[in-house]
GUTOR-623446 format. One line per field, with one value per residue: residue number from 1; x, y, z of N, C-alpha, C, O in turn. Coordinates in pm, whole numbers, plus 32768, in hexadecimal, padded with zeros to 4 digits. Layout:
BEGIN
i c(NUM | ...) .
n.xx c(X | ...) .
n.yy c(Y | ...) .
n.zz c(Z | ...) .
ca.xx c(X | ...) .
ca.yy c(Y | ...) .
ca.zz c(Z | ...) .
c.xx c(X | ...) .
c.yy c(Y | ...) .
c.zz c(Z | ...) .
o.xx c(X | ...) .
o.yy c(Y | ...) .
o.zz c(Z | ...) .
//
This chain:
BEGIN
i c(1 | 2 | 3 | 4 | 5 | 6 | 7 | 8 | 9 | 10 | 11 | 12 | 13 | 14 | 15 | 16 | 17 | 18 | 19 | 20 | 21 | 22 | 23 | 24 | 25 | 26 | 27 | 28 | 29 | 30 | 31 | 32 | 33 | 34 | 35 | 36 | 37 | 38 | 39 | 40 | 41 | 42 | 43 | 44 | 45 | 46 | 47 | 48 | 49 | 50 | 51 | 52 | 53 | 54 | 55 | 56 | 57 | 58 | 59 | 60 | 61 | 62 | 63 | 64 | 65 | 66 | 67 | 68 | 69 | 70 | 71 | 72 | 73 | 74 | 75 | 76 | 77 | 78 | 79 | 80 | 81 | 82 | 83 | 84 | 85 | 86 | 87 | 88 | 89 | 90 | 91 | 92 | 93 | 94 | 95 | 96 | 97 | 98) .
n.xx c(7FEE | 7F65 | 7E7E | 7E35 | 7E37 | 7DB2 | 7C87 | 7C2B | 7C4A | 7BC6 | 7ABB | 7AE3 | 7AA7 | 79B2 | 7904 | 7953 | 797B | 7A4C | 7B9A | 7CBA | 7CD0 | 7DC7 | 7E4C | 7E61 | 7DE0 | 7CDE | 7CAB | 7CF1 | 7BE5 | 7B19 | 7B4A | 7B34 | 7A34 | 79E2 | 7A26 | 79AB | 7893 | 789E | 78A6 | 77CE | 7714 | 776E | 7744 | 7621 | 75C1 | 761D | 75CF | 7486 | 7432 | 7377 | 73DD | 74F3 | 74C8 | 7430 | 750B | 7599 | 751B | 7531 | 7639 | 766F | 75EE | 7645 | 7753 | 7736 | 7732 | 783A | 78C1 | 78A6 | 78F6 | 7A16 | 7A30 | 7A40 | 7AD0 | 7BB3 | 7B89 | 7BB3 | 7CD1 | 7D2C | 7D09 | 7C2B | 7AB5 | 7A0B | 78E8 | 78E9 | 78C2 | 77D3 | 7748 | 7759 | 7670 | 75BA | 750F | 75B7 | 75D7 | 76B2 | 776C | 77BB | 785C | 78F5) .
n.yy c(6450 | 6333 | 6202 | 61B8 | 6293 | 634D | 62FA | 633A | 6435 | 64CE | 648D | 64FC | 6632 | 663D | 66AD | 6794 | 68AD | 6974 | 69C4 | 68B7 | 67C1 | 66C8 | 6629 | 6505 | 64C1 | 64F5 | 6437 | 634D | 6352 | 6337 | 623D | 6180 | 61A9 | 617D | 604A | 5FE3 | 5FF7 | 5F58 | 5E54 | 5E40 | 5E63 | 5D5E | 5CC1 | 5CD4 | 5C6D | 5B36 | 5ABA | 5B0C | 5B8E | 5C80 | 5D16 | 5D90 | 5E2F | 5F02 | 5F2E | 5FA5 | 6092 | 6132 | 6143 | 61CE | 62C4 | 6306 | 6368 | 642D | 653A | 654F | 650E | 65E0 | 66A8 | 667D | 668A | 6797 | 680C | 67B7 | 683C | 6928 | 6932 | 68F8 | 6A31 | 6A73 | 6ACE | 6A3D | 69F2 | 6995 | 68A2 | 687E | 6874 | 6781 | 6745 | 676C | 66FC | 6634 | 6721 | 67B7 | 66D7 | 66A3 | 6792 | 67B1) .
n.zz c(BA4B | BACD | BA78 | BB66 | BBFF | BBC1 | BB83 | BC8A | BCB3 | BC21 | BC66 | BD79 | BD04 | BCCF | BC93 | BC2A | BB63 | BB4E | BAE9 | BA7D | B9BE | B98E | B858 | B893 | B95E | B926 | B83A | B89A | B944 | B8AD | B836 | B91D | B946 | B847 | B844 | B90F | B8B4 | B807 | B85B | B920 | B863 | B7D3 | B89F | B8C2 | B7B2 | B797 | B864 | B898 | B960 | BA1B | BACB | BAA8 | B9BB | BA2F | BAF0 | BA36 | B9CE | BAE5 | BB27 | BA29 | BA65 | BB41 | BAEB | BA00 | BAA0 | BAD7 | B9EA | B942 | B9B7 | B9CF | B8CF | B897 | B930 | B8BF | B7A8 | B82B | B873 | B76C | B70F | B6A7 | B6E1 | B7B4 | B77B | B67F | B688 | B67E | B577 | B51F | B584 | B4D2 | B3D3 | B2BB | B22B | B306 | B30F | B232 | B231 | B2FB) .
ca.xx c(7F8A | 7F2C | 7DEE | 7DC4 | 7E2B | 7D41 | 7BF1 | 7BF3 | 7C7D | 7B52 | 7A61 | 7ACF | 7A99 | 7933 | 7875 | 799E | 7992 | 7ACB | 7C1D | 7CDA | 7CF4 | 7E38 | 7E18 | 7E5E | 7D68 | 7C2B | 7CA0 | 7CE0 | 7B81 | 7AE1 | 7B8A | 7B04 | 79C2 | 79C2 | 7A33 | 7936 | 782F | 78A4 | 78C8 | 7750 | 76B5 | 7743 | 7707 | 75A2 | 7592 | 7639 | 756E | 742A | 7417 | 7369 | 743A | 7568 | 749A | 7427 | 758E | 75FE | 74E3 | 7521 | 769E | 7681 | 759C | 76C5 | 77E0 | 7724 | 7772 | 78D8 | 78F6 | 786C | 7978 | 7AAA | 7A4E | 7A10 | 7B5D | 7BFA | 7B8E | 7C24 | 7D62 | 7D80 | 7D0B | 7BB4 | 7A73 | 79BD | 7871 | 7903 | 78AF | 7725 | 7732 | 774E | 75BE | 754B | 751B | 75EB | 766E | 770E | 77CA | 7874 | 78AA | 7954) .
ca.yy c(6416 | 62B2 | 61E7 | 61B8 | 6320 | 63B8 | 62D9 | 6376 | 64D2 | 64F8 | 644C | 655D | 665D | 65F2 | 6735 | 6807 | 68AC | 69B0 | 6970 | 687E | 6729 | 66A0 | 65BA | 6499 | 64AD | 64FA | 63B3 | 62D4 | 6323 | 62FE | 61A1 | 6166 | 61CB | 6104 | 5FE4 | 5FC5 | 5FF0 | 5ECD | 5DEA | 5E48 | 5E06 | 5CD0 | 5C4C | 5CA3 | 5C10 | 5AEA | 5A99 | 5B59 | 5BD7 | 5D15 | 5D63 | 5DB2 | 5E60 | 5F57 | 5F77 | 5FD3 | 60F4 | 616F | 615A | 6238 | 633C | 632D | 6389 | 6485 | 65C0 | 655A | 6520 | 6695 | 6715 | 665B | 66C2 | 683F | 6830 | 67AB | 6882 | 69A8 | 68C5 | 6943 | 6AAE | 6AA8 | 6AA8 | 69AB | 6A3B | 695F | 682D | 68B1 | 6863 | 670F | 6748 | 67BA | 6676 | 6637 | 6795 | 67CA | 664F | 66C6 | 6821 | 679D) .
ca.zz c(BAA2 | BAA1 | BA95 | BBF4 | BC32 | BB18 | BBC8 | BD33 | BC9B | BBD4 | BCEA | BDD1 | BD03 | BCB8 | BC34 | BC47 | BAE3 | BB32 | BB22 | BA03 | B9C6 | B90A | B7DC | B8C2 | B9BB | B8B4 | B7C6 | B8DF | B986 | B86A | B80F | B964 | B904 | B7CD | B834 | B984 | B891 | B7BA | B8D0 | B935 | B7EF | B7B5 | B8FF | B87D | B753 | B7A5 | B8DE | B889 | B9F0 | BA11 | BB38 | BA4C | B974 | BA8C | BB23 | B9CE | B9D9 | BB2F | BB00 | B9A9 | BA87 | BBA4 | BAC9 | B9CF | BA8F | BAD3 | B941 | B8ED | BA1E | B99F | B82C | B89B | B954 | B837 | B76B | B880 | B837 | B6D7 | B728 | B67D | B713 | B7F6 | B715 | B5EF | B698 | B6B1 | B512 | B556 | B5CC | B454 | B348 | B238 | B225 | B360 | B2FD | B1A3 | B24A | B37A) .
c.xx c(7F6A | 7EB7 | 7DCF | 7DE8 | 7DA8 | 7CA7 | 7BDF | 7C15 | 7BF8 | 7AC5 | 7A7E | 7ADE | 79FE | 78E9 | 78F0 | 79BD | 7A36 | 7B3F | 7C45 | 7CC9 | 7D45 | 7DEE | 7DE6 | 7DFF | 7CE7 | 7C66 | 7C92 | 7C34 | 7B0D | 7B28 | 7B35 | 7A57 | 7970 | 799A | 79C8 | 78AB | 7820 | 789B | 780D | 76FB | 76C2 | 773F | 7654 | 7575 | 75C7 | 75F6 | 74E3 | 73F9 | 7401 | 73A0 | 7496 | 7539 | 746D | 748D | 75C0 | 7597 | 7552 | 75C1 | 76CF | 766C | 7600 | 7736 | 77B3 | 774A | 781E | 7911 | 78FF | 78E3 | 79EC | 7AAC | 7A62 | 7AB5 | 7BC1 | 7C01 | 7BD4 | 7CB9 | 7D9A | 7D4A | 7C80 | 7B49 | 7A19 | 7945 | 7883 | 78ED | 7809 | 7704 | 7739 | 76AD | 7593 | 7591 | 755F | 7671 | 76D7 | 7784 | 7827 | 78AC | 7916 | 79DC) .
c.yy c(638A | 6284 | 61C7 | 622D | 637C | 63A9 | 635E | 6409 | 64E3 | 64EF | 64C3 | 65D1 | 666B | 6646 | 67A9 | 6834 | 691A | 6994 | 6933 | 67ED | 6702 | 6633 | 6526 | 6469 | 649D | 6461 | 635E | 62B6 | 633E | 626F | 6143 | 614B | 6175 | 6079 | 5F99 | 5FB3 | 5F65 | 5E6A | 5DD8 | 5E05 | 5D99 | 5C63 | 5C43 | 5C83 | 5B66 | 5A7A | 5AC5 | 5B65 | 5C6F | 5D39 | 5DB7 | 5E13 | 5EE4 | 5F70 | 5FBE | 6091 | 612E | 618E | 61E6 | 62E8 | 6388 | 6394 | 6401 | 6511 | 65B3 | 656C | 659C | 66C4 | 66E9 | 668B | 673E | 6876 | 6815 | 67FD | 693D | 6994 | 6929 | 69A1 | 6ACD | 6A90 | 6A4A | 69BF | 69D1 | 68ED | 6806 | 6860 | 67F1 | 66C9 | 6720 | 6724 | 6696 | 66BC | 679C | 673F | 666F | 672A | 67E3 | 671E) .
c.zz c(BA6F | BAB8 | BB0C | BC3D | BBFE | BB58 | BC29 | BCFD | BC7D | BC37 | BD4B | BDD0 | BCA3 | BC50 | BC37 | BBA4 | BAAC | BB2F | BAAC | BA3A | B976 | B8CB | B81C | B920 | B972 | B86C | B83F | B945 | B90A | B80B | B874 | B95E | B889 | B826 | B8AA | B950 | B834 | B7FA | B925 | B8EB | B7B2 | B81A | B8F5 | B80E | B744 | B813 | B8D8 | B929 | B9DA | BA98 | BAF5 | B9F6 | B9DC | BADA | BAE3 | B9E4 | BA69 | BB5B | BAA9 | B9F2 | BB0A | BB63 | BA4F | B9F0 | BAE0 | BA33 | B93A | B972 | B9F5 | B930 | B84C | B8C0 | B8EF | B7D4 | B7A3 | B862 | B7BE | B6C1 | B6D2 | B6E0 | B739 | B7A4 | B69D | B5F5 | B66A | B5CF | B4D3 | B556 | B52D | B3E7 | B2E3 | B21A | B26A | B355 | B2BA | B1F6 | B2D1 | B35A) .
o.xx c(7F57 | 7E70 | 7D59 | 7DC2 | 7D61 | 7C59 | 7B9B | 7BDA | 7BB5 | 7A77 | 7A14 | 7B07 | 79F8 | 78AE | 78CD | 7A0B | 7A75 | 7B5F | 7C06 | 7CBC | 7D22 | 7D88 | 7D83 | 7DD8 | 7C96 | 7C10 | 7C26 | 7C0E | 7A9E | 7B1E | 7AFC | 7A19 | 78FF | 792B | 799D | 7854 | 77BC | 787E | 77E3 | 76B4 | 766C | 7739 | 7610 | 74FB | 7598 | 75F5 | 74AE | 738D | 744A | 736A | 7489 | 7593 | 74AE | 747B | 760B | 75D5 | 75C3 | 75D2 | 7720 | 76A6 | 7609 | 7764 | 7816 | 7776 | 785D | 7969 | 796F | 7920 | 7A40 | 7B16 | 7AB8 | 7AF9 | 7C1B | 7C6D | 7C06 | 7D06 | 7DF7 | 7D36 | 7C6A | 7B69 | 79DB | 794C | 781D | 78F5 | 77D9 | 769F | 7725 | 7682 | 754F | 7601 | 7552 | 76EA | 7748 | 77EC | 78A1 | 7925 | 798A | 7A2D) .
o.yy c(6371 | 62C4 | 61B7 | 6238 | 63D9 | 6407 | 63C4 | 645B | 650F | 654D | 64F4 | 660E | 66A6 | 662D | 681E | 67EF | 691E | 693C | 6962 | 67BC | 670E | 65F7 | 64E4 | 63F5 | 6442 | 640D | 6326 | 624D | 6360 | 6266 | 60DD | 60E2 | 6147 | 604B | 5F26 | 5F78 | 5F20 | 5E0A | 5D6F | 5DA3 | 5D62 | 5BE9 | 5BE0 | 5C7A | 5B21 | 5A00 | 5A8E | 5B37 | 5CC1 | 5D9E | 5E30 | 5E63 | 5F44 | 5FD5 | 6016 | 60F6 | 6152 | 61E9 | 623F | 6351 | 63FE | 63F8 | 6443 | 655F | 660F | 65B7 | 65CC | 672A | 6743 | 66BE | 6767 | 68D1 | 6864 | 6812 | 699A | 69ED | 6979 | 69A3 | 6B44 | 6A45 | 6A08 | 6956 | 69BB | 68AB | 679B | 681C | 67EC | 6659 | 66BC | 66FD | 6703 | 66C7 | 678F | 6748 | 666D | 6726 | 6809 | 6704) .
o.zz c(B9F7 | BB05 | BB2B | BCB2 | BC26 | BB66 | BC18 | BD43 | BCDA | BC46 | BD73 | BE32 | BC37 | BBE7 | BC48 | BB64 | BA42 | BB7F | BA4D | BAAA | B900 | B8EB | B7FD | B929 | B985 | B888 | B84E | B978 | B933 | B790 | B84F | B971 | B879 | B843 | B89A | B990 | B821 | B7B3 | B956 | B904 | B76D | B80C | B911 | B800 | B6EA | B808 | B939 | B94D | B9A4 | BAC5 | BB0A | B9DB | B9B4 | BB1E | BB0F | BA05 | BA4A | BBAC | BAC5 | B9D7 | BB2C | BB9B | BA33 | B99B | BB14 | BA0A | B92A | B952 | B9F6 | B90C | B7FE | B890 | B8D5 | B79D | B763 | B83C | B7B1 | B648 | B6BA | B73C | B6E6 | B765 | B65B | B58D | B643 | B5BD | B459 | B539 | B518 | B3C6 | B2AB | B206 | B23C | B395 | B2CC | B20C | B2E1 | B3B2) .
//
């Protein structure tokens, strides 16, 4: 899958947490992910426009439950449970442990 297959794949399966996601699809939409956010924050710190600064929010709040559905499927991918993402939630621990 490539990066402009991997976007709209993921995009139109929005909240869908069943199912897999190959390697290629989860890295490339989070590359996507990254890199939209980098491109945000330094059009606001470079400009100090709080426009940019509130796209970057309401962007982050867009693409949050596609993240947690591509990881969950991913994690269906390599046959453990979507549950393992949830440890993610819990500080510190859930970081080393995961």
């Amino acid at each position: 899958m490539t990066f402009s297959q991997a976007i709209p794949a993921v995009f139109g399966k929005y909240a869908t947490f069943n199912g897999r996601a190959d390697r290629s699809e989860f890295w490339w939409f989070y590359l996507f992910v990254f890199i939209v956010g980098v491109v945000l924050g330094s059009c606001f710190t470079l400009t100090g426009i709080k426009f940019f600064n509130w796209l970057s929010y309401i962007f982050s709040l867009a693409v949050l439950i596609p993240e947690i559905a591509v990881a969950v499927r991913r994690m269906h991918d390599i046959n453990k449970s979507g549950l393992w993402v949830l440890i993610n939630f819990v500080p510190l621990i859930g970081w080393i442990w995961f």
